[in-house]
C-alpha positions in Angstrom: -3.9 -16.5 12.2 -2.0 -13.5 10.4 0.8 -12.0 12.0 0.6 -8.6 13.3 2.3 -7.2 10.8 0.6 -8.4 7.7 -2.5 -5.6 7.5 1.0 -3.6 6.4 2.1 -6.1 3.7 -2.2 -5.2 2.5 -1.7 -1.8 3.2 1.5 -1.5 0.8 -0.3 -4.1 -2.1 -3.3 -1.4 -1.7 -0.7 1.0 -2.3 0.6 -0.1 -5.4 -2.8 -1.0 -7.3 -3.8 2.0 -9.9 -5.6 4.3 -8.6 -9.2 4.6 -10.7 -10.0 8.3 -12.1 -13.4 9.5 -12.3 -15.3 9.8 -15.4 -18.4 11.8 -16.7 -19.9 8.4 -16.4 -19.1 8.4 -12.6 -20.6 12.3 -11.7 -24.6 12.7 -11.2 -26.1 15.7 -10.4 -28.5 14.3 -8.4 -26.3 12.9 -6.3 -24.6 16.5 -5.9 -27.4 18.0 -4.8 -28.3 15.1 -2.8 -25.3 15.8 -0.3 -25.6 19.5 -0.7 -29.1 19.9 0.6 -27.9 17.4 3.7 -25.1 19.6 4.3 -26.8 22.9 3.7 -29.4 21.2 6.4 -26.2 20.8 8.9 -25.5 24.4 8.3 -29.0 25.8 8.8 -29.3 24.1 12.3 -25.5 25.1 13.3 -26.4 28.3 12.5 -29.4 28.0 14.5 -27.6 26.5 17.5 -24.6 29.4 17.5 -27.7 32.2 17.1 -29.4 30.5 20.2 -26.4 30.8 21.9 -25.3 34.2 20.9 -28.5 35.4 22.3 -27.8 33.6 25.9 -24.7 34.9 25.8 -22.9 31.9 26.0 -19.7 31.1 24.7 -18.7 29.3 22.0 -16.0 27.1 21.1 -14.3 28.5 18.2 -14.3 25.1 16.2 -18.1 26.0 15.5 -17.2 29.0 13.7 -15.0 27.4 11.7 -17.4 24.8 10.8 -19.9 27.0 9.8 -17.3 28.3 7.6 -16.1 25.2 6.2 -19.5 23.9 5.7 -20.5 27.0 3.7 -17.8 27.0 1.6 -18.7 23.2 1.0 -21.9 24.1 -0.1 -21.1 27.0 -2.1 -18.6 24.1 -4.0 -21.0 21.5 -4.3 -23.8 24.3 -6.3 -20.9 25.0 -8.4 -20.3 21.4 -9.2 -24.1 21.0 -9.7 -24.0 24.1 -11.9 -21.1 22.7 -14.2 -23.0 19.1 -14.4 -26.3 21.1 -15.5 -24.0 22.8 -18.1 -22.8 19.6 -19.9 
């Protein structure tokens, strides 16, 4: 049985192995779009969900609005990243 502090000792050896960079290899398009069109699903129905509850007048946590904000500006990356991969 390992001791309870060797997960550390794997953490640190983890640490020191090079980290790998990306190459063009590495980067598909499809695979872009792929998780923009999930998230840009996410957003449509959050968007949905905070309209529905606008119109109740309920109130909403702020973290929402700050998702829907982080989640579009995800998007808007990921069809920039698509845009540049179509370029190449």
């Amino acid at each position: 049985m390992a001791s309870s502090g060797s997960w550390l000792v794997d953490a640190r050896a983890h640490d020191l192995e090079p980290e790998r960079q990306m190459s063009d290899n590495d980067i598909r398009p499809d695979a872009a779009a792929a998780g923009r069109e999930g998230l840009a699903s996410q957003l449509r129905e959050l968007e949905a969900f905070v309209g529905r509850a606008a119109a109740k007048g309920e109130e909403l946590p702020p973290e929402a609005l700050e998702m829907i904000q982080r989640l579009r500006e995800i998007v808007q990356a990921l069809d920039a990243l698509t845009a540049s991969l179509e370029q190449k």
